[in-house]
Backbone as CSV, one residue per row, in Angstrom:
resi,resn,N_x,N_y,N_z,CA_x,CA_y,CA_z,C_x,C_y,C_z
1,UNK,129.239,79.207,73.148,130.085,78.865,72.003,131.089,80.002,71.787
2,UNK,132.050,79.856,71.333,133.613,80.712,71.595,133.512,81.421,69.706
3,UNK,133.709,82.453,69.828,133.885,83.212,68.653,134.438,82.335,67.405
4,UNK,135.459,81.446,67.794,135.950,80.896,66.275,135.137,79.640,66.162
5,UNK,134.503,79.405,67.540,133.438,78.232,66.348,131.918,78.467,65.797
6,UNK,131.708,80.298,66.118,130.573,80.829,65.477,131.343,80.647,63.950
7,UNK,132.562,81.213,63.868,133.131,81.471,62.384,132.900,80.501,61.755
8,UNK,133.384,79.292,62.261,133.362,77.916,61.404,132.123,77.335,61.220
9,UNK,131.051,77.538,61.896,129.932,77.627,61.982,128.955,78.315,60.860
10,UNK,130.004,79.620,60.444,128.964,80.503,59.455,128.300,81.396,60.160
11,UNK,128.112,81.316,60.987,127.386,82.508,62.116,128.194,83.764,62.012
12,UNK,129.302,83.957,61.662,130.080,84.915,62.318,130.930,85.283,60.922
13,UNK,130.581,86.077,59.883,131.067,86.063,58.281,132.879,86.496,58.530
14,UNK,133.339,85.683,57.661,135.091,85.871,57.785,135.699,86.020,56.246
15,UNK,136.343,86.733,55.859,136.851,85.956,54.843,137.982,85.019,54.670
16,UNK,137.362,84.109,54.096,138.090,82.672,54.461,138.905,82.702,53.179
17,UNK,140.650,82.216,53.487,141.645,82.278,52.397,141.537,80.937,52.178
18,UNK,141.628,79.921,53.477,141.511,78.378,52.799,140.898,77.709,54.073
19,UNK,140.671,76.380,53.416,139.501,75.483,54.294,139.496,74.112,53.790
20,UNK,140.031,72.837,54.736,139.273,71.670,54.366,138.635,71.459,55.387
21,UNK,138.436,70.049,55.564,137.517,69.469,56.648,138.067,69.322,58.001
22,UNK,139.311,69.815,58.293,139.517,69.789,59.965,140.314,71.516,60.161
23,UNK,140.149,72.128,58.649,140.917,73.253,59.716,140.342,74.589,58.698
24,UNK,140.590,75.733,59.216,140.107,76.549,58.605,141.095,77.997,58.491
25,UNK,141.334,78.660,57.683,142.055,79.960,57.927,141.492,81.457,57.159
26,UNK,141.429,82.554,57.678,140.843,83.549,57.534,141.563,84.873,58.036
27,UNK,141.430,86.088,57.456,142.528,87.202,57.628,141.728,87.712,58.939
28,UNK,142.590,88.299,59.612,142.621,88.301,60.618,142.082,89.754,60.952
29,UNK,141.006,90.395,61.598,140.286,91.775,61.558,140.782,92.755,62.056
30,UNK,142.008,92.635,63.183,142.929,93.489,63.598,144.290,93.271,62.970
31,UNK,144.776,93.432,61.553,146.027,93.116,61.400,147.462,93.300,62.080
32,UNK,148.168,92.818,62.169,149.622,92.759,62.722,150.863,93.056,61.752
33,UNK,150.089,92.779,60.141,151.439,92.925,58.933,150.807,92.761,57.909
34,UNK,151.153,93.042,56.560,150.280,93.035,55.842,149.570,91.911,55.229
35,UNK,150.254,90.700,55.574,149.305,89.410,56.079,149.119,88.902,57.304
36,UNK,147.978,89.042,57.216,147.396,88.131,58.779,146.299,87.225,58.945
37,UNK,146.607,86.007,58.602,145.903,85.066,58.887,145.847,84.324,60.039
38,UNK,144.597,83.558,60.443,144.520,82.923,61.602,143.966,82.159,60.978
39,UNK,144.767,80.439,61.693,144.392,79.256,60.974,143.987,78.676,62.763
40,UNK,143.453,78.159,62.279,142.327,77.477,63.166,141.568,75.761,63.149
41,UNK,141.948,74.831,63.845,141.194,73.686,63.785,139.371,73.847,64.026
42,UNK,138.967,73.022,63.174,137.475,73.245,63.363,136.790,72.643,64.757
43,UNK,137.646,71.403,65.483,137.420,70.789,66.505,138.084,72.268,67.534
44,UNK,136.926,72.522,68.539,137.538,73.360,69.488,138.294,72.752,71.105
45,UNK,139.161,73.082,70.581,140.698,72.899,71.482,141.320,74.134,72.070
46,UNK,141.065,74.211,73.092,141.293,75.188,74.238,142.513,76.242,73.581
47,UNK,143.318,75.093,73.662,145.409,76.331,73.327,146.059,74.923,72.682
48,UNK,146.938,75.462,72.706,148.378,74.564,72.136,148.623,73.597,73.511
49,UNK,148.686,74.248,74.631,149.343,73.339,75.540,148.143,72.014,75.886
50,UNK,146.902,71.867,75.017,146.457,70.505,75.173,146.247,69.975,73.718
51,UNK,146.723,70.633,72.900,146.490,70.019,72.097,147.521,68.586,71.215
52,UNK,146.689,67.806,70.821,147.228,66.296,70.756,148.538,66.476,69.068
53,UNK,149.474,65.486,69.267,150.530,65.972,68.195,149.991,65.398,67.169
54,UNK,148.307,64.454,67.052,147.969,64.281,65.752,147.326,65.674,64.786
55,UNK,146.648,66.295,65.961,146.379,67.510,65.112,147.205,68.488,64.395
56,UNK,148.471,68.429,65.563,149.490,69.326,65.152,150.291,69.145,63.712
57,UNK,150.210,67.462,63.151,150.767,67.070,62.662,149.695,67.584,60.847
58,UNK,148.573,67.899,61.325,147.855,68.182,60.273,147.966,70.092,59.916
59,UNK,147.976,70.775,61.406,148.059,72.020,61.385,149.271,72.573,60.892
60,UNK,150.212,71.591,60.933,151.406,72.011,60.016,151.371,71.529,58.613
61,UNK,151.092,70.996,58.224,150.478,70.982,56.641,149.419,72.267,56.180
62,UNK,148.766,72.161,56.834,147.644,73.741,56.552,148.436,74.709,56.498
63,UNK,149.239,75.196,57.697,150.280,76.382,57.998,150.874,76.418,56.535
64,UNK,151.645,75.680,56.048,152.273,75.676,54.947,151.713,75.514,53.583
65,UNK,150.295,75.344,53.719,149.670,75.287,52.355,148.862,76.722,52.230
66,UNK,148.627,77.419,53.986,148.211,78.777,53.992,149.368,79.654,53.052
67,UNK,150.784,79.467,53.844,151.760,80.266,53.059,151.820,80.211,51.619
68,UNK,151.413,79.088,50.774,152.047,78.874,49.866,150.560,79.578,48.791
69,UNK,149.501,79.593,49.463,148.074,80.010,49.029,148.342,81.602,48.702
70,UNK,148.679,82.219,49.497,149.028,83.857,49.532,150.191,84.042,49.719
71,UNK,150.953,83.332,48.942,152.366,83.722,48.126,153.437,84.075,49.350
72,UNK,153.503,83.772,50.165,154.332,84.205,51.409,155.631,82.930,51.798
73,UNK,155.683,81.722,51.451,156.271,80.697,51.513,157.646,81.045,51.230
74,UNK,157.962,81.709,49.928,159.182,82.028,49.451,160.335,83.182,50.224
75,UNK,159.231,84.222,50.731,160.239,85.417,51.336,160.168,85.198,52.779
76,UNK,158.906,84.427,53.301,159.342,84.183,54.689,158.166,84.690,55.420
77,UNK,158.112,84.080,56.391,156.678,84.512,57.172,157.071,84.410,59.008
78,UNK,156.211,84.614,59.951,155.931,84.269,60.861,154.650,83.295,61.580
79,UNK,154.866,82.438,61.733,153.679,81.595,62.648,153.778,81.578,64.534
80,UNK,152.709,82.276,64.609,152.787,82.907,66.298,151.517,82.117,67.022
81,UNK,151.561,81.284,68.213,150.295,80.898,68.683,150.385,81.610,70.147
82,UNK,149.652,82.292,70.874,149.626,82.709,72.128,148.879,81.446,73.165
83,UNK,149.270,81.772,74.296,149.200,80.342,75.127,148.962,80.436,76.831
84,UNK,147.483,81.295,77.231,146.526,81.177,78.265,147.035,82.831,78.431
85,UNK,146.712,83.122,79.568,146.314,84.803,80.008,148.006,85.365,79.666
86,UNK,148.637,85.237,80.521,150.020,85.835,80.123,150.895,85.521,78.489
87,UNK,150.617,84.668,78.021,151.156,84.896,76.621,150.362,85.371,76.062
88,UNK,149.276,86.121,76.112,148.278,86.968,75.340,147.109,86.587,75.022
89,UNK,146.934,85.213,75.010,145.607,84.686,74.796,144.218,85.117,74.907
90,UNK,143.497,85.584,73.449,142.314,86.159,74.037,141.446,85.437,73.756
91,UNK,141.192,84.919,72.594,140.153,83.513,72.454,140.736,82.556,72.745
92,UNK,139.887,81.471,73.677,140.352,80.422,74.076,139.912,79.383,73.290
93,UNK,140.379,79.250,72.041,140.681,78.161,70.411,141.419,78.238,70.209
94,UNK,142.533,77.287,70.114,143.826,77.584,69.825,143.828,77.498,67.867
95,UNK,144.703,78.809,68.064,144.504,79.626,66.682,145.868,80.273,66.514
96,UNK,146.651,80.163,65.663,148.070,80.420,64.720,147.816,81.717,63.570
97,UNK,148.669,82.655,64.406,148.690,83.722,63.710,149.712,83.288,62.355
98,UNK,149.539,83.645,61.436,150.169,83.626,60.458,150.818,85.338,59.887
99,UNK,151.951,85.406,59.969,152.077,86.924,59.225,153.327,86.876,58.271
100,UNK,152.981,87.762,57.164,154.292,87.561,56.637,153.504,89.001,55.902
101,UNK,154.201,89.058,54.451,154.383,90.315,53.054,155.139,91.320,53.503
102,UNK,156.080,91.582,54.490,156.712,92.575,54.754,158.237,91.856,55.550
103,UNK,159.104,92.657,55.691,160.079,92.362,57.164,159.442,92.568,58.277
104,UNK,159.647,91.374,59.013,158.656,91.718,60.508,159.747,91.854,61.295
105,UNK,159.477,92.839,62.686,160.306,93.698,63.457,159.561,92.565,64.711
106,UNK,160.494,92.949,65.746,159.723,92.554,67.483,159.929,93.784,67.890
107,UNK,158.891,94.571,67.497,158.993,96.228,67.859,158.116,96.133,69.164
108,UNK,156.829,94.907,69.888,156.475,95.004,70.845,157.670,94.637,71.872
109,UNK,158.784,93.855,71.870,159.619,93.429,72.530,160.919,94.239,72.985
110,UNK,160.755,95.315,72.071,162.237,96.161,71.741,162.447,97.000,73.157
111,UNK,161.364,97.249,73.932,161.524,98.156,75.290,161.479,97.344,76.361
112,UNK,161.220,95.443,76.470,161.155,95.250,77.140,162.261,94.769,78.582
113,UNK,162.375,95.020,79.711,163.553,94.602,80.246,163.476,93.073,80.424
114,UNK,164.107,92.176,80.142,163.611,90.873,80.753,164.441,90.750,82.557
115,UNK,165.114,91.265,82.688,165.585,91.461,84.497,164.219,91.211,85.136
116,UNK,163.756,92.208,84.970,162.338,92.789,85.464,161.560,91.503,85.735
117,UNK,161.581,90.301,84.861,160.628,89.110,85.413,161.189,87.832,85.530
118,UNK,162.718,88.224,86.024,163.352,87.269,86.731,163.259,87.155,88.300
């Protein structure tokens, strides 16, 4: 069983910002900004690239009821999903970073050459 469905499970203590019956979201233990949530379907679904556009169609309602839960809706946020070994993917549940309460920078991106992986 994959780490985020111990969480949803209860096995694995999180603190949870919000939750109905198909999705779940919780701050995130390595932050990225001074919000970081990861919203998460409770059905485990590999990544984004299989997942069906009915779910998506629900995970974007959550996304936006996460923002609007911890006050982030108004000044602006980021929603980031990573997507198998090279886009960063480390749990394989597809799971939506949520970040916002600050100006967010692409300070990991700022040195990168893109030549280099053409």
């Amino acid at each position: 069983m994959c780490l985020f469905c111990k969480i949803i499970k209860k096995e694995i203590p999180s603190e949870i910002i919000l939750e109905n019956e198909n999705f779940l979201a919780f701050h995130d233990i390595n932050p990225k900004a001074p919000v970081h949530i990861l919203a998460i379907p409770k059905l485990h679904i590999e990544g984004f690239d299989v997942v069906s556009p009915e779910i998506m169609v629900g995970m974007t309602t959550f996304i936006q009821d996460i923002a609007k839960e911890v006050d982030i809706q108004k000044a602006g946020y980021r929603v980031i999903t990573n997507i198998g070994d090279n886009g960063g993917q480390e749990v394989k549940h597809l799971h939506f970073h949520v970040l916002g309460g600050a100006k967010l920078k692409w300070s990991h991106l700022s040195d990168s050459n893109p030549k280099k992986f053409l």
